[in-house]
C-alpha positions in Angstrom: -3.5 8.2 -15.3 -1.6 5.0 -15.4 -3.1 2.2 -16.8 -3.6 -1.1 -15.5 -4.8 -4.6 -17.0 -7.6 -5.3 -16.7 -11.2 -4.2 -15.1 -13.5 -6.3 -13.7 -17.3 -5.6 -15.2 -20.1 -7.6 -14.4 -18.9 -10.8 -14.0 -15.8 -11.1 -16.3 -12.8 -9.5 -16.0 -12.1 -7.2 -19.6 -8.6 -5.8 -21.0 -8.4 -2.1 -19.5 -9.0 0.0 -23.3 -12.0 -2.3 -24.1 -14.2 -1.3 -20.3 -16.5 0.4 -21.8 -20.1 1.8 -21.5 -22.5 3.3 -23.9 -23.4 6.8 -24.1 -27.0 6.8 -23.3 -26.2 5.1 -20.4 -28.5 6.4 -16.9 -26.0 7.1 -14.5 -24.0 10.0 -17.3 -27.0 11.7 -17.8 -28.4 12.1 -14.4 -25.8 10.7 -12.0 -27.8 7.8 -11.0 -24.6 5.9 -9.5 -22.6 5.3 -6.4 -19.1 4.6 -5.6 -16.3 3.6 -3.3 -12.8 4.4 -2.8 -10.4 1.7 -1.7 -6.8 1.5 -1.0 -4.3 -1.6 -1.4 -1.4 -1.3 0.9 2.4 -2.9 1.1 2.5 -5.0 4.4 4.6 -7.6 5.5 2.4 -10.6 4.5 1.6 -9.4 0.9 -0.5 -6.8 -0.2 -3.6 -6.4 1.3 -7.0 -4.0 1.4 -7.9 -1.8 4.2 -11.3 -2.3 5.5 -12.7 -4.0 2.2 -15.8 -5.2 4.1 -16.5 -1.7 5.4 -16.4 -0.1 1.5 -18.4 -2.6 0.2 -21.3 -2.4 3.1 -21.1 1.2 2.6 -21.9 0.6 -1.3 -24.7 -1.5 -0.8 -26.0 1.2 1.8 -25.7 3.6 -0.7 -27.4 1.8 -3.7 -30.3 1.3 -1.5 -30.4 4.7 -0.9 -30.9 6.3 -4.5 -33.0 3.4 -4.8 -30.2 0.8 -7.3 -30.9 -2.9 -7.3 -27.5 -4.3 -6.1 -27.1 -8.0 -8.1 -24.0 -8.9 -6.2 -23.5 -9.9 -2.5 -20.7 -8.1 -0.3 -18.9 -11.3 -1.0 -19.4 -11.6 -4.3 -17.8 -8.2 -4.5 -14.9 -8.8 -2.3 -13.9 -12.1 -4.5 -13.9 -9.1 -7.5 -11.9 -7.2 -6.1 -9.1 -9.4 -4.8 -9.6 -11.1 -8.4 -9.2 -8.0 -9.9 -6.2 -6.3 -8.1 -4.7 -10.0 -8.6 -4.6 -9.8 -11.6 -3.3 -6.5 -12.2 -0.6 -7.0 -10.0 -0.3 -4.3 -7.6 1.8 -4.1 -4.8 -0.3 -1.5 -3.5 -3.2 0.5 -5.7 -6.3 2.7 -5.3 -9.7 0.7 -6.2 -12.6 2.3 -7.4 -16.3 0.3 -7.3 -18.8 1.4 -9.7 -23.0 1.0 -9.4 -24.8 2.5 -11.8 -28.0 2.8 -13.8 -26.8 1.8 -17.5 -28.6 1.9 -20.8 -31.9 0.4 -21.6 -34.1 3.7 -21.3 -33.6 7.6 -21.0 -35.5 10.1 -18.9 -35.5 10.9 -15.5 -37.7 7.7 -13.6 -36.2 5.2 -16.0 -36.2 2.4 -13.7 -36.1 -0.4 -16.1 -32.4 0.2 -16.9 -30.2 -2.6 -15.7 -27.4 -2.0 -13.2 -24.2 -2.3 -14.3 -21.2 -2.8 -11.7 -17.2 -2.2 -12.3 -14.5 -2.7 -10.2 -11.0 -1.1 -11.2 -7.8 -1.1 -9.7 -4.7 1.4 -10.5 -1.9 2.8 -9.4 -2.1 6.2 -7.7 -0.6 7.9 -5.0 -2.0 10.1 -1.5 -4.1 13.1 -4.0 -2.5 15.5 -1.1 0.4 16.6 0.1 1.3 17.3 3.6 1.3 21.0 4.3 -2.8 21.8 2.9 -3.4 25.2 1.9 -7.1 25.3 2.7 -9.7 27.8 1.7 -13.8 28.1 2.6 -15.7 27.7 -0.7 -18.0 29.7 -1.7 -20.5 27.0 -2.8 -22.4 25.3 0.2 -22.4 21.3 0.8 -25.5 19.3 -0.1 -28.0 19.5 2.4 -29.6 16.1 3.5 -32.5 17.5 3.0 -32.0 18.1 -1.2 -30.0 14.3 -2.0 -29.2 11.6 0.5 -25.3 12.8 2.1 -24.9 10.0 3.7 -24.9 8.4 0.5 -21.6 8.2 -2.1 -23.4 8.8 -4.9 -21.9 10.3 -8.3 -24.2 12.8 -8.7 -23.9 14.8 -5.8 -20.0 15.1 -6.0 -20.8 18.3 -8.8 -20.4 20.4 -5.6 -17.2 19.3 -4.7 -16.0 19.4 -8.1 -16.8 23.2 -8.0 -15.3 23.8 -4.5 -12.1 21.9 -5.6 -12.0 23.9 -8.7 -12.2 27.0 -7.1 -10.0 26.9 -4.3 -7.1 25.7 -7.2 -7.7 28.5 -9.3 -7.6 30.8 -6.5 -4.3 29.5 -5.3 -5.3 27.1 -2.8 -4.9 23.1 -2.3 -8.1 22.0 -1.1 -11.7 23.7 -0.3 -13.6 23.2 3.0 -17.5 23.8 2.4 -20.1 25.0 4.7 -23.7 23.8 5.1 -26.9 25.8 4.5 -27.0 26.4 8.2 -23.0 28.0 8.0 -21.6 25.1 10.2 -18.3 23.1 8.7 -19.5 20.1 6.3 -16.2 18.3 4.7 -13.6 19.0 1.8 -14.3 18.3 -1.2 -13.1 14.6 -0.8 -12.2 14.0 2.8 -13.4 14.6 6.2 -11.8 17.2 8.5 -10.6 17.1 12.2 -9.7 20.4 14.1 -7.7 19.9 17.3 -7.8 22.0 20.2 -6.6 21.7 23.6 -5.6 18.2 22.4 -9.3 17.0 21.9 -10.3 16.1 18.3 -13.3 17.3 16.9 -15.2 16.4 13.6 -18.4 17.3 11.8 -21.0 14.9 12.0 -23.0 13.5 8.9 -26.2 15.3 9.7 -23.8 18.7 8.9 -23.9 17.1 5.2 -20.1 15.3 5.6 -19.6 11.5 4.4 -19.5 9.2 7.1 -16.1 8.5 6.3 -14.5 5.0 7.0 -10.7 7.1 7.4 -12.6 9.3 9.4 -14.1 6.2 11.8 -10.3 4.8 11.9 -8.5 7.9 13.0 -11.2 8.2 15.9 -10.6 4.4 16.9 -6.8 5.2 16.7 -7.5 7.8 18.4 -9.2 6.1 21.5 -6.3 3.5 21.5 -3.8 7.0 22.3 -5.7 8.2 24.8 -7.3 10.7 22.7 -10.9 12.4 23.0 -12.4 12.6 19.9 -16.4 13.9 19.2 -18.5 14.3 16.6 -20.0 18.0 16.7 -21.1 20.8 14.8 -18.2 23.3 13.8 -18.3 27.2 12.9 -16.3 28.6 10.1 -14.2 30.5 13.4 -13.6 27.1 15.1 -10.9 26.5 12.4 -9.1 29.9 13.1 -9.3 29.1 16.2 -7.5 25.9 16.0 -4.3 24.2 17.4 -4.1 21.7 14.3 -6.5 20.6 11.5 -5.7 17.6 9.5 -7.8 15.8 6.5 -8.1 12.3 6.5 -9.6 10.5 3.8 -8.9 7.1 1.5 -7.6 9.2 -1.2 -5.3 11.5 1.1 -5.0 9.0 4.1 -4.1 11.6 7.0 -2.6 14.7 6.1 -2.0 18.2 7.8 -3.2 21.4 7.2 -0.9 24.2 6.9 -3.4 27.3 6.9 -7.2 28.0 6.3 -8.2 31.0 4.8 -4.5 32.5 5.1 -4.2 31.7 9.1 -1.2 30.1 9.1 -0.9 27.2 11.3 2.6 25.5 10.9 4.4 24.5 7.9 4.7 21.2 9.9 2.1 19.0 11.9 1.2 19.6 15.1 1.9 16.6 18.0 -1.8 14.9 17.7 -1.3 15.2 13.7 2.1 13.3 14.0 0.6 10.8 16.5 -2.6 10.0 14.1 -0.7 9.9 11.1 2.0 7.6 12.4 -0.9 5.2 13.7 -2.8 5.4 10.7 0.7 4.6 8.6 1.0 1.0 11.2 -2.5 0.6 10.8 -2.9 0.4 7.0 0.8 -1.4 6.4 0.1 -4.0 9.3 2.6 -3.0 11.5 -0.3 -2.5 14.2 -1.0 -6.0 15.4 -4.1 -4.8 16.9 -5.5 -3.7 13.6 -4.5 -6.8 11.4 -8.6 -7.5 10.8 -9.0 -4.0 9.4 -6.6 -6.0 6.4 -8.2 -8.5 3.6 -5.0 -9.9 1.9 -5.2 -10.1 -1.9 -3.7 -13.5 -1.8 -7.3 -14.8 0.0 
C-alpha cells in the first residue's frame, strides 16, 4: 500500500512507520474493535469528505454495541480527521477509523483494557472494477442472532474474508453470501441492489447486511430520479432473475455487475446502473448542488 505521513493516534498525530501497537493488544486476539471506511473526494472547492458525520455516528453506534467506551466526541473525531488528511495532503484518499480494546489485560472479559483510537488516511483507489464477476459463497453471513450485524466490528469481517477468498481463487471478483435462512445478506464489503422492472431492491439489515451509508445515498439518489427503491428480503433466484445488479459501497462506490454465478448479465451497465452511478459520481465530487451538505471540506 502506499504510504502516507502521518496517523493520527490518540490525540497526537505520529510519523506513519512509528503507529504502532503492542502484540498483546485486545482487539488482535479476539477482534474486540470496530471501524469505518471513509472517502475524500476532488471537488471544486477543495477536497472534501463524504458524509463524515454519518461514519463517525455509525462508529460510536458500533462501539456501544460490543460494549467499547468511546473517549472522543463525533467532533472530536471529525477535527482528527480533517487534521489528519491535512496533513497528509491528499487530494482525495480513503480513511480508515480505528476503536479498539488495546493492551492492559488478556483473556476473553478483559474489560479493564483501555481503548485506543486511530485515524489514518491513504491513498487508494475504487477496490472494484466495473464489470463484477460475482459468485454465492459457500460460507453464510453472520446471523444477528451470533454477533451484532448492524455493527462494523473487526471481528466479524473473518467471514467475509473467507467469502472474498473463495470466490478469487475460484475465478471470481467478488462473493455474495447468503444468511442462515438462504435469503441474500451482502458482499463481502458492500451492499447489493438488484433491479427489475426498473424498481431497485436491497436486503435489509435484519438479513445480516451492514446498514450501509453508500447504500442509504444511492436510495436518496434514487428518490431524487424518480426511482422506487425497497428494502426487502431477496432469494438466491431473484439475482438470476435480474435486469441489473450493482454493488455500492465506500470502498467500490457504485459499480456494476457483469454476471452471478455464470448468468451473464451485460458486459456493460444497465440504464438505472448508469443513472445511479453518474448521480453518485455529482454527488461525492459536488457537482450535485443539492448534495453539497453530504461534503465536510478538509480546509474546515
Amino acid at each position: 500500500m502506499e504510504e502516507a505521513k502521518v496517523i493520527w493516534m490518540d490525540g497526537s498525530l505520529v510519523p506513519w512507520g512509528e503507529a504502532r501497537v503492542h502484540v498483546l493488544s485486545h482487539a488482535l486476539h479476539y477482534g474486540t474493535a470496530v471501524f469505518e471506511g471513509t472517502r475524500v473526494f476532488e471537488t471544486s472547492r477543495g477536497p472534501a469528505v463524504f458524509r463524515l458525520d454519518d461514519h463517525l455516528r455509525r462508529l460510536v453506534r458500533s462501539a456501544r454495541m460490543i460494549g467499547l467506551a468511546l473517549p472522543y466526541t463525533v467532533e472530536e473525531l471529525r477535527a482528527a480527521t480533517l487534521e489528519t488528511v491535512s496533513a497528509n495532503g491528499h487530494p482525495s484518499c480513503y480513511i480508515r477509523h480505528l476503536v479498539a480494546r488495546g493492551y492492559g489485560e488478556m483473556g476473553i472479559s478483559a474489560r479493564g483494557c483501555p481503548t485506543a483510537v486511530s485515524i489514518a488516511s491513504w491513498s487508494w483507489g475504487p477496490l472494484l472494477a466495473a464489470g463484477v464477476r460475482l459468485m454465492t459463497s459457500s460460507w453464510r453471513r453472520n446471523d444477528h442472532t451470533v454477533v451484532p450485524t448492524a455493527a462494523k466490528a473487526t471481528g466479524p469481517y473473518l467471514n467475509s474474508v473467507l467469502a472474498k477468498h473463495e470466490a478469487l481463487d475460484a475465478g471470481y471478483d467478488e462473493a455474495v453470501l447468503l444468511n442462515a435462512a438462504g435469503y441474500v445478506g451482502e458482499c463481502t464489503g458492500a451492499n447489493l441492489f438488484v433491479v427489475r422492472d426498473g424498481v431497485l431492491a436491497t436486503p435489509p439489515s435484519s438479513a445480516g447486511a451492514l446498514d450501509g451509508i453508500t447504500q442509504d445515498t444511492v436510495e436518496r439518489l434514487a428518490a431524487g430520479l424518480g426511482l422506487r427503491a425497497v428494502r426487502q428480503d431477496l432469494m438466491r433466484s431473484d439475482l438470476y432473475a435480474a435486469d441489473e445488479i450493482f454493488l455500492c459501497g465506500t470502498g467500490a462506490g457504485v459499480v456494476h455487475v457483469s454476471s452471478i454465478d455464470r448468468r451473464e448479465l451485460g458486459a456493460d451497465p444497465g440504464p438505472v446502473t448508469t443513472l445511479l452511478a453518474g448521480a453518485y459520481d455529482a454527488a461525492v465530487h459536488g457537482r450535485d448542488e443539492r448534495h453539497l451538505d453530504w461534503l465536510t471540506p478538509v480546509s474546515a
